[in-house]
N, C-alpha and C positions, 0 to 999 in steps of 0.2 A: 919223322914222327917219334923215334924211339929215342932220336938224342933230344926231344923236347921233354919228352917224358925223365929222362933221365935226369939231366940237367933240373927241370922240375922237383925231382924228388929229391935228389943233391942239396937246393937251396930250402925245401921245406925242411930235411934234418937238419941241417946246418940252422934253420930258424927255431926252429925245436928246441935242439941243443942249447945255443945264446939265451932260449925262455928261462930253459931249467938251471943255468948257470947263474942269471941275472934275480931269480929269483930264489936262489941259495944263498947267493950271497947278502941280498937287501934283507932275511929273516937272520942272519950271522949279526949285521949293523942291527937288525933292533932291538935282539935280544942282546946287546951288549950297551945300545942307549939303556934300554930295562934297569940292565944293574947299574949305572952312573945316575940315574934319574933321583936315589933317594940323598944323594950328596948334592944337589944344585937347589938351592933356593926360591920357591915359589916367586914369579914373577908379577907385579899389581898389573893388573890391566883398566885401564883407565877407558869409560866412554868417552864416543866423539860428540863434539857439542854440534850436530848440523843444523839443529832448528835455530842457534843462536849465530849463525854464518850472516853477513851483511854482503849481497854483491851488489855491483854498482853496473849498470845499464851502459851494455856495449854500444851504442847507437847517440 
């Protein structure tokens, strides 16, 4: 029981730790997209025509 408990607490730090790590590092990459964002060129976004789609009857 004490090594399940142990082992237990072992892989919760250990998850813990990989949280606070993964998410130090992914708030580093945004705030540094942030500062690149005002040098990239607005992209057009163009809607999808799905009312104007023609399928043709599988059968």
């Amino acid at each position: 029981m004490v090594t399940f408990f142990s082992v237990l607490s072992i892989l919760v730090g250990l998850n813990a730790f990989l949280l606070l790590f993964s998410v130090n590092s992914n708030k580093k990459r945004v705030e540094k997209k942030d500062t690149n964002t005002a040098q990239i060129p607005s992209e057009n976004i163009y809607p999808l025509n799905i009312l104007e789609t023609k399928y043709k009857k599988a059968v």
